[in-house]
C-alpha positions as CSV (number, residue, x, y, z in Angstrom):
1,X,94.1,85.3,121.7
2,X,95.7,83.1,119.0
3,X,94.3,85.8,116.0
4,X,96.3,88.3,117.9
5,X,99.3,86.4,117.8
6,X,99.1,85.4,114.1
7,X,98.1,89.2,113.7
8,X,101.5,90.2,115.5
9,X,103.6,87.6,114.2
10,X,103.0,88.9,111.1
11,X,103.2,92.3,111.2
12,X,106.9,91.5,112.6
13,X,107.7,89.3,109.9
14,X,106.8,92.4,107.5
15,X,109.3,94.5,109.4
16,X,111.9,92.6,110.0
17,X,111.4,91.1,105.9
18,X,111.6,94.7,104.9
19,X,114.7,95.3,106.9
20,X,116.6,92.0,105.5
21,X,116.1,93.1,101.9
22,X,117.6,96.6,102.1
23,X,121.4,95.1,101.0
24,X,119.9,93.2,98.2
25,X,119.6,93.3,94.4
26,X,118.0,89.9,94.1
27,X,117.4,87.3,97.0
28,X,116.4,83.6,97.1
29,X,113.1,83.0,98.5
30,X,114.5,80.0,99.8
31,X,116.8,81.6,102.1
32,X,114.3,84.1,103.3
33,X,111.9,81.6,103.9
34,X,114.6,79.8,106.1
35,X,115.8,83.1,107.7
36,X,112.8,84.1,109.1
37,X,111.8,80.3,109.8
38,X,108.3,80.5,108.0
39,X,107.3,78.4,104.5
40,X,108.1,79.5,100.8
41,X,104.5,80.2,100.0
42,X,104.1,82.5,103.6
43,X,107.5,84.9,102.0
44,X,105.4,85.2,98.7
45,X,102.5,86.2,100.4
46,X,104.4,88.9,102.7
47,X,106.6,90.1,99.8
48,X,103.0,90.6,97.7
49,X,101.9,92.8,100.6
50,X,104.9,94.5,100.7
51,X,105.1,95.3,97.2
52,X,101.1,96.2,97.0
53,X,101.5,99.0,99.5
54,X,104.8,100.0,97.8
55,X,107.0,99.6,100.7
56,X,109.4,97.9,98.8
57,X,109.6,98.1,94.4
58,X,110.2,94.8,93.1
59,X,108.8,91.6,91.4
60,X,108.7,87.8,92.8
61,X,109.9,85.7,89.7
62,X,108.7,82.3,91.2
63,X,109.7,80.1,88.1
64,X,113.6,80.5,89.4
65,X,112.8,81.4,93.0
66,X,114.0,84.6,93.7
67,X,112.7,88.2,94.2
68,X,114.4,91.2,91.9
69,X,114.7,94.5,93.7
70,X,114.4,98.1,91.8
71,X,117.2,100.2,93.1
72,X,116.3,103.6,93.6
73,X,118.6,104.9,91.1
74,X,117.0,102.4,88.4
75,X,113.7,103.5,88.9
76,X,114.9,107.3,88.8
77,X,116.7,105.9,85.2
78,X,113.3,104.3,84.4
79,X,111.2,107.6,84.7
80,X,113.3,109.4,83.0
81,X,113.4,107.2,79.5
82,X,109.6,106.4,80.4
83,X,109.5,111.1,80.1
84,X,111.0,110.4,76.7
85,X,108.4,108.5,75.4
């Protein structure tokens, strides 16, 4: 019973981490970590999973403690100067 839980719990921490970063540019881990009430290290692990299956575009820069979003029209300006090469 208490894998199913952990199981649950964090499939709605994904969801509701997902949800949370929509306004941002770049967030704190820090304040996700105490927004959603779980550690600093448990945010890393479910923005990695998030970012492995591409559900959000973005990198975790944990030497300042903070995650960098790609906009979608920043990543349309990428591919097109990464077409020029």
């Amino acid at each position: 019973m208490a894998q199913y839980m952990t199981d649950l719990m964090r499939g709605i921490n994904l969801n509701v981490l997902q949800k949370k970063l929509k306004p941002y540019k770049k967030v704190s881990l820090d304040f996700l970590s105490r927004d959603l009430q779980v550690t600093k290290t448990e945010i890393i692990n479910l923005l990695a999973e998030l970012i492995l299956e591409e559900k959000i575009q973005g990198q975790i820069d944990q030497t300042t403690g903070f995650l960098e979003l790609e906009t979608a029209s920043s990543e349309s300006t990428f591919e097109k100067y990464k077409g020029l090469q």
